[in-house]
N, C-alpha and C positions, 0 to 999 in steps of 0.2 A: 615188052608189053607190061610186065609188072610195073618195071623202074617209072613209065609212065604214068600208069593207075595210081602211082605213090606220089609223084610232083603234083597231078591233079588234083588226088585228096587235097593235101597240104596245102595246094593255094587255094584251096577253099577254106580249109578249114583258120588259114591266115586272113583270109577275106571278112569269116564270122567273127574272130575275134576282135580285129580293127573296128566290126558295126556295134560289137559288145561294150568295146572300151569306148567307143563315142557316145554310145545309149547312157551309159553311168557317166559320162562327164556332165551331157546336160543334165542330167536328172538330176546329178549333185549342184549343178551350179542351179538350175531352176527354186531346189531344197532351198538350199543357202541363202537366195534372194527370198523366195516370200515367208523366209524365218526374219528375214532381216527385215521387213515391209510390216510383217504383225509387230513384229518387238515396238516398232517403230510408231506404227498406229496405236499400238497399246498402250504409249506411252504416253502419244499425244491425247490419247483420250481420258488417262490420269488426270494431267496435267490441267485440262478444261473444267473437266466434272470438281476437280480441288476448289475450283476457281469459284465453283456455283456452291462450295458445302457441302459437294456430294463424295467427299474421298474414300471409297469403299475398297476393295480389294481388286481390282482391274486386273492384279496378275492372275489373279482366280480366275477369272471371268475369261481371259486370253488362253487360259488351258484349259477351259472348258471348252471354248470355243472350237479349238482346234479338236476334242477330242471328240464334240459331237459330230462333225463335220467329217470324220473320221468314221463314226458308226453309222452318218446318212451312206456315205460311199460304200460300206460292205454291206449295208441291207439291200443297196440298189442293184449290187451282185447277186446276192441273196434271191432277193424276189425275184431276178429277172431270169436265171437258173429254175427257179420250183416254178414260175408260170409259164416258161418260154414265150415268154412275150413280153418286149420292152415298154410297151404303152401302156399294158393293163399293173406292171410291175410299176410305172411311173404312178399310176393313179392309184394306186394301196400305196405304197410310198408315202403320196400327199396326203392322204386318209389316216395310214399308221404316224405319221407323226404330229399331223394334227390334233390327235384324240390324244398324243403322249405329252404334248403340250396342256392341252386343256384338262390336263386329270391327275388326279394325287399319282400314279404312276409315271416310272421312269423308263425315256426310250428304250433301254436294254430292256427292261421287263416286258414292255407292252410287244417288242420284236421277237423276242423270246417264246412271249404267246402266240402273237400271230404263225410264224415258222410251223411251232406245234400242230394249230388247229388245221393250218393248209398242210400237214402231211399227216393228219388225223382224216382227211376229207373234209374241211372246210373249201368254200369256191370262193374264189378273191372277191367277189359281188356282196358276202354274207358273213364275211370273217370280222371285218370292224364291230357289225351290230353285233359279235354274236363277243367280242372282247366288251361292248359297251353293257351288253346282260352282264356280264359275269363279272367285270368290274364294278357293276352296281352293288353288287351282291358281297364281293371282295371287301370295296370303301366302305357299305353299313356294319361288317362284321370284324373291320382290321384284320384279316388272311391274307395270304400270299397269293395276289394272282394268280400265278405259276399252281399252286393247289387247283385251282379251280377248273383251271386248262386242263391239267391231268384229267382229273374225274369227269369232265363232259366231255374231253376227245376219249379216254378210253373206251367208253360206255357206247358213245358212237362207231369206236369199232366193232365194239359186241355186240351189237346193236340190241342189248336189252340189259336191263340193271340182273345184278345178283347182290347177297345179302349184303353182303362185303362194302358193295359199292353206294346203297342206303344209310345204313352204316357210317360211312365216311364223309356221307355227305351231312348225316343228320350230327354226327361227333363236330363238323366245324360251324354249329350253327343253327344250319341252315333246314327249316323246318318243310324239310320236301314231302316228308308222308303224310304230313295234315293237307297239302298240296296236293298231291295225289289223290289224296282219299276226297274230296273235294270232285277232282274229276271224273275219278271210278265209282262217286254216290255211294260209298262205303263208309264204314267208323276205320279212325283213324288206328286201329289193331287190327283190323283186316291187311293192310298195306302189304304184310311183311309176306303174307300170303299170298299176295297178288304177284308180289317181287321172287319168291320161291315157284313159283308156279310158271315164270318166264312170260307172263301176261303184262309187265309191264315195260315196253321198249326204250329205245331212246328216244322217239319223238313224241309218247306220253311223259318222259322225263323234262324235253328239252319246252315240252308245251307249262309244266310245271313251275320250270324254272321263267321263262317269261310271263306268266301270271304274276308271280313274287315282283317282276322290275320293270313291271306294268302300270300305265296310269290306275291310283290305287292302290297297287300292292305293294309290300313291307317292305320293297328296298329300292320303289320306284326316283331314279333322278340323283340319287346318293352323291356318287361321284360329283356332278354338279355343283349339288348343295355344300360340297368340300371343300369346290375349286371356284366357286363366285369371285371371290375377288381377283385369284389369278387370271381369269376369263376375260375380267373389265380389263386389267392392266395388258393385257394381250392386246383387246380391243382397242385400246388407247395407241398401244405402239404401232401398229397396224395404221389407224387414223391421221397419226403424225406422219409415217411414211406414205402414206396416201397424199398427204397434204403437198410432200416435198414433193412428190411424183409431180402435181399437177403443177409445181413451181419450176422444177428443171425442163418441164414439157417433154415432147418427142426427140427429141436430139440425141443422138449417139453418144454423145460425153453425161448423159444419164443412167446410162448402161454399167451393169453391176454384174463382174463376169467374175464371179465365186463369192467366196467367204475374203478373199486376202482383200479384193477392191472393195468388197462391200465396207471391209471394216476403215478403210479409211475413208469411203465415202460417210460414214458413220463419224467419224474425227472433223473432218468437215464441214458438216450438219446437225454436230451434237447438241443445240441448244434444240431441236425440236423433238430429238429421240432420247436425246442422253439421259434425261429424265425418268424416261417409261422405264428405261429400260436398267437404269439401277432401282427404283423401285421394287420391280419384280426381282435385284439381285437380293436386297433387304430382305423382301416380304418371302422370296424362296429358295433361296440360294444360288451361287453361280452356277450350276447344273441345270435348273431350271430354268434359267434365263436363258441360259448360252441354247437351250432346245428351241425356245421363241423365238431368239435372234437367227438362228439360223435357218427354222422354217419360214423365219418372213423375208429374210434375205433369197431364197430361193423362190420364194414368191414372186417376188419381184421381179427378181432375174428373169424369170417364165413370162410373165406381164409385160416388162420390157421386150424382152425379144420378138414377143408378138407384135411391138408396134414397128 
């Protein structure tokens, strides 16, 4: 009976290992192939762009590429873990990297935030606006997003400021007790007392803080006013690839099934995008490009598939 129990194990466990060493062969040959497809695309999209005057650094822009594409795939883990749910995970997703494209901040940061605020108690429905206040507020003052998240998700755990957190909020800036004092109809030395007193919460704070990046107030639109031109040059690349959509039609050989086709459908088609889209390498580096590139390339993909 044992001697059995033992042949049994073993051709099982001979059985996992054969499915183990097959799972790593393709995965290394699948690797190996679309290293060898970008190098290739990468190359060929050098080689075009030289052609037009635009010879900028393309190997940057190819390791960018891959490494954003890289941080879309573990946020999509990411979120879809902290929301248990793939669709609402899918549509923060299109939300957090859209607002990471359009803003002086970078996708690490903005997913950074976002993480925070949903395990602070932010609801996936309220978390973009509530990165879009505090990056307003961040861009008029040069801080560190990441500050900002700290101090309104901790304060929403306590759910009421203490001095400490006035304090830190008024040392980077940001002028919340004449805010405050404004809505509690007090002088601006009253505050500290209101805040001692535990009378001021978080949602007189967080009501504060949207007054300040409010049509009108002191740090309303910031971000924006930062990112105006990177916004057009998006728009523009966007418009180009709209353009080809409607050129290649509904046909299945339009379909753009990741980052590796996309990019050679991109080598292919460089004379209507290749343009945008060194531009935006110019005007903001290959990091920020390669974030545009690859939210619009998922765009599409999504657009596509639906047809």
């Amino acid at each position: 009976m044992i001697n059995l129990t033992a042949v049994i194990d073993n051709t099982e466990a001979l059985r996992k290992l054969r499915e183990l060493k097959e799972a790593a062969k393709q995965s290394t040959s699948s690797i190996v192939t679309d290293s060898d497809r970008i190098d290739l695309a990468m190359r060929k999209i050098g080689n075009t762009l030289a052609s037009l005057g635009l010879g900028i650094s393309l190997t940057s822009l190819a390791k960018q590429v891959a490494t954003v594409r890289g941080e879309f795939q573990q946020l999509e883990v990411a979120f879809s873990t902290m929301l248990s749910s793939k669709e609402r995970a899918d549509r923060l997703m299109a939300e957090v990297t859209d607002f990471a494209a359009k803003t002086p901040f970078d996708l690490q940061g903005v997913a950074q935030g976002t993480k925070q605020l949903l395990a602070y108690g932010s609801t996936a429905e309220e978390v973009v606006g509530e990165l879009r206040m505090l990056g307003d507020i961040a861009a008029g003052l040069s801080i560190p997003l990441g500050d900002l998240v700290y101090l309104y998700g901790t304060t929403r755990t306590q759910g009421r400021m203490y001095t400490m957190d006035l304090r830190q909020f008024m040392g980077r800036g940001i002028p919340l007790a004449e805010e405050l004092a404004k809505q509690f109809d007090v002088t601006k030395d009253k505050v500290g007392e209101l805040v001692t007193a535990g009378k001021v919460g978080f949602e007189e704070m967080r009501q504060a803080l949207v007054a300040m990046t409010s049509d009108g107030g002191k740090f309303y639109n910031l971000m924006e006013a930062q990112s105006a031109t990177i916004t057009g040059k998006m728009s523009n690349l966007g418009d180009a690839i709209d353009q080809m959509f409607n050129d290649i039609g509904k046909s299945s050989e339009g379909l753009i099934a990741g980052t590796i086709d996309g990019a050679i459908w991109l080598v292919e088609n460089y004379e209507k995008v290749g343009k945008a889209i060194m531009d935006i390498v110019v005007a903001y580096g290959a990091y920020k490009a390669a974030i545009i590139v690859v939210t619009t390339w998922q765009k599409a993909e999504k657009l596509l598939l639906k047809q």
